[in-house]
C-alpha positions in Angstrom: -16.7 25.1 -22.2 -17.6 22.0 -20.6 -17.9 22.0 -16.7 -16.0 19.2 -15.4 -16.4 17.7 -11.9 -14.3 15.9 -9.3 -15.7 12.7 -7.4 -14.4 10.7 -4.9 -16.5 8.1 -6.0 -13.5 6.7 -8.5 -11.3 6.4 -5.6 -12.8 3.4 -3.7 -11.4 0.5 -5.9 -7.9 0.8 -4.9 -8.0 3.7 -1.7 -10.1 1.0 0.4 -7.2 -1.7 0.0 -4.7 1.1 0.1 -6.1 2.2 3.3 -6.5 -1.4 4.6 -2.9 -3.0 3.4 -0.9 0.5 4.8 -3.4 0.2 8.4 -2.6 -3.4 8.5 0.7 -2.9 8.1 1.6 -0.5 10.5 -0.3 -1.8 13.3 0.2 -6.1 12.9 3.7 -5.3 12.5 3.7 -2.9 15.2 2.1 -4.9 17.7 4.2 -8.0 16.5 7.7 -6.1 17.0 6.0 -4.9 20.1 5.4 -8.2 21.5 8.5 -10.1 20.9 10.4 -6.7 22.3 8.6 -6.5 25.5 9.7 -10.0 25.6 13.2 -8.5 26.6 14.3 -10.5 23.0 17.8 -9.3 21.5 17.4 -6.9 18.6 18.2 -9.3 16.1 15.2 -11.6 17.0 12.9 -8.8 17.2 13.9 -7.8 13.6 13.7 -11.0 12.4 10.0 -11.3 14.2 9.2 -7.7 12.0 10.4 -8.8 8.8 8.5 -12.0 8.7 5.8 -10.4 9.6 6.4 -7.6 6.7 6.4 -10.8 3.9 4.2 -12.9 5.3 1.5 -10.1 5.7 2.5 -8.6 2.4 1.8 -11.7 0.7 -1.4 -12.3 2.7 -3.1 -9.3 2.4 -2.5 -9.4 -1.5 -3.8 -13.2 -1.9 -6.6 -12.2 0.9 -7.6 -9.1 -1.7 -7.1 -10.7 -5.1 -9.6 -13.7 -3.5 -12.2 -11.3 -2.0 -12.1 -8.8 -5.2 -12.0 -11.9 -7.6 -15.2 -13.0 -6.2 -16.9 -9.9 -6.4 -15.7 -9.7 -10.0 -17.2 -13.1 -11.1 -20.6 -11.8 -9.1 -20.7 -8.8 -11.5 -19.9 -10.7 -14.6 -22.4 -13.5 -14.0 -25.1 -10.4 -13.3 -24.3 -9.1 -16.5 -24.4 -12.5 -18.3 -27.9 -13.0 -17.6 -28.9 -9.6 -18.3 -27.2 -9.8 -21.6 -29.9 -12.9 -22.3 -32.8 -11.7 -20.7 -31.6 -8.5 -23.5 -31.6 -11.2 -26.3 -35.1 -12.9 -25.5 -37.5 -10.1 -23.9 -36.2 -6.8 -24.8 -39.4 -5.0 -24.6 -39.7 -6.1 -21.0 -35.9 -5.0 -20.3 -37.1 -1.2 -21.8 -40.6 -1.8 -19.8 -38.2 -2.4 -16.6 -35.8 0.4 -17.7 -38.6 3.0 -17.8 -40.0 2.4 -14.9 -36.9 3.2 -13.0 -36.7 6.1 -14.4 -40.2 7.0 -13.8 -39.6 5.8 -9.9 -36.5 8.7 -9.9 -39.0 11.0 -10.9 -39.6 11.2 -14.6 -43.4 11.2 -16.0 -44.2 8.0 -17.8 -43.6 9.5 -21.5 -40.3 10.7 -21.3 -38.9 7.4 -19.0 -40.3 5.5 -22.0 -38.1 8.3 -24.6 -35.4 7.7 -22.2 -35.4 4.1 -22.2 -35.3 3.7 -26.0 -33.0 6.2 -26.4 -30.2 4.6 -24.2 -31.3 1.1 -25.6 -30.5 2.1 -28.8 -27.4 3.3 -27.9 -25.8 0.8 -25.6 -29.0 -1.3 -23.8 -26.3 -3.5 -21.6 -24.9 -0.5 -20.2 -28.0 1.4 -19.4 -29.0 -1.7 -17.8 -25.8 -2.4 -15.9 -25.9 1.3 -14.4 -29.5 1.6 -13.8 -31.1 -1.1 -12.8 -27.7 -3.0 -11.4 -25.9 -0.3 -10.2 -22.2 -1.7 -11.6 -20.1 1.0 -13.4 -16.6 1.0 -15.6 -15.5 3.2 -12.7 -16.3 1.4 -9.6 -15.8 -2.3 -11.4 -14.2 -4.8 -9.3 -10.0 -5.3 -10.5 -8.8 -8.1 -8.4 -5.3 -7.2 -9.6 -5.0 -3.6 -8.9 -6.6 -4.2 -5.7 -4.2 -7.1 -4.7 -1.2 -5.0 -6.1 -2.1 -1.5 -3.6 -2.9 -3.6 -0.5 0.7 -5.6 -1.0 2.4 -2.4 -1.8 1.0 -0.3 1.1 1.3 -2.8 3.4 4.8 -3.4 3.0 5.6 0.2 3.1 3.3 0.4 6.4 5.0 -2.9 7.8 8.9 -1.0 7.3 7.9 1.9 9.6 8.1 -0.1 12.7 11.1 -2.2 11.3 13.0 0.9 10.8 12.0 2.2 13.8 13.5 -0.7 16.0 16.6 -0.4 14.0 17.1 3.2 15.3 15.4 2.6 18.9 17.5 1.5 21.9 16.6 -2.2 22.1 15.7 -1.6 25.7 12.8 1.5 25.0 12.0 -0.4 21.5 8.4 -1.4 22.8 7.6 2.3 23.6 9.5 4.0 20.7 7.9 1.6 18.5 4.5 2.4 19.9 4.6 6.0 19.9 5.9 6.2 16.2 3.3 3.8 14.8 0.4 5.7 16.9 1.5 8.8 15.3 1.9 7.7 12.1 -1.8 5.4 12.2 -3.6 8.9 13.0 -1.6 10.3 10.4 -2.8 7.4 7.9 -6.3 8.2 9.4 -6.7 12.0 8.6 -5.2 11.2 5.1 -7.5 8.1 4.4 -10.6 10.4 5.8 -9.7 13.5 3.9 -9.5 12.0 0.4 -12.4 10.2 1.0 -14.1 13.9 2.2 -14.7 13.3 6.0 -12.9 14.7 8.7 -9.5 14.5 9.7 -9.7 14.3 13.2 -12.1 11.3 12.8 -10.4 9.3 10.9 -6.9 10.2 12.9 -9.0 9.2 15.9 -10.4 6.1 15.4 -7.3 4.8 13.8 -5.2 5.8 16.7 -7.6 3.9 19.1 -7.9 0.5 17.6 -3.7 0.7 17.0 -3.2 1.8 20.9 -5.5 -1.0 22.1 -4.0 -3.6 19.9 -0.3 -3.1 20.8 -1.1 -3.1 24.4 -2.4 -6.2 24.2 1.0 -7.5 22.4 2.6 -6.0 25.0 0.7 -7.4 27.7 1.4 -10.7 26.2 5.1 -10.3 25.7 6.0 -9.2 29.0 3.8 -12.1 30.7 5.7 -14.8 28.8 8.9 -13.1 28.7 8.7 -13.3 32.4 7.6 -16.4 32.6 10.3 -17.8 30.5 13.0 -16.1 31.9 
């Protein structure tokens, strides 16, 4: 029976914009709600303030990632362009190269050579592209799905303050809004630091600080214009 194992490894394409778009969109929204509320703004302009922020991030992050990703993409295709010619015009310096990678990883120079010509033979872009470039089917750049999970999470991030200012009495919204998003960013943490195998309490932790810091700043802000204004 064949021994299968389980590696995080496959994850990163879409859990880093995952992570990123859902972090974003708890804490820009947060802090923006946060901001016009301290304010002493009416309800209604607070929740028009959060869902502008939900669509305008939304779209931003997913543009912002599609862009980023894209480029990384054509950087990985253009690698493997020219090593699909160097291939075509010197392949006995390609196997020479192969083997002694293999010999640096700790193989004796007759069996990196074996090893070379045997993965040659069998697929010599691919041996080439994994060993001596270090790109993989699995860890490939996908401007799409990465544009699509950052859009996704952080819309679904960006409604948790929304709601929350909905339910909150328009007069504690700044607090209740910060206390929910805290809780749920070091929630987002642990998650995001557990399926990536570190710990929880680190990931909860520095999550939690970064979102604390940011929406006091907001709210700094709001109440020193708000006051100002009025």
């Amino acid at each position: 029976m064949r021994h299968r194992e389980f590696h995080r490894s496959g994850r990163v394409g879409w859990l880093r914009a995952a992570v990123l778009g859902a972090d974003d969109g708890i804490l820009s929204t947060a802090s923006l709600v946060v901001g016009v509320a301290a304010s002493h703004a009416p309800r209604a302009e607070v929740l028009v303030a959060g869902v502008a922020g939900l669509v305008a991030g939304a779209l931003s992050m997913a543009a912002g990632e599609y862009v980023s990703v894209s480029s990384q993409a054509d950087t990985e295709s253009a690698d493997l362009a020219r090593e699909r010619q160097e291939l075509a015009r010197m392949p006995k310096a390609e196997e020479d190269e192969l083997a002694d990678i293999y010999v640096t990883r700790g193989l004796d120079t007759a069996l990196a050579r074996t090893v070379a010509q045997q993965l040659m033979a069998k697929d010599a872009l691919a041996a080439h592209a994994r060993d001596e470039l270090g790109l993989t089917a699995e860890l490939a750049a996908r401007p799409l799905q990465a544009a699509m999970a950052s859009a996704a999470t952080f819309a679904t991030g960006a409604a948790l303050p929304i709601l929350t200012i909905i339910a909150a009495p328009i007069d504690r919204a700044a607090i209740v809004v910060s206390m929910v998003s805290l809780v749920c960013l070091a929630a987002l943490g642990a998650v995001a630091a557990r399926a990536g195998g570190a710990p929880a309490a680190t990931g909860a932790a520095r999550v939690a600080f970064w979102g604390a810091l940011a929406m006091a700043a907001t709210a700094a802000v709001g109440r020193m214009f708000g006051t100002t204004i009025s």
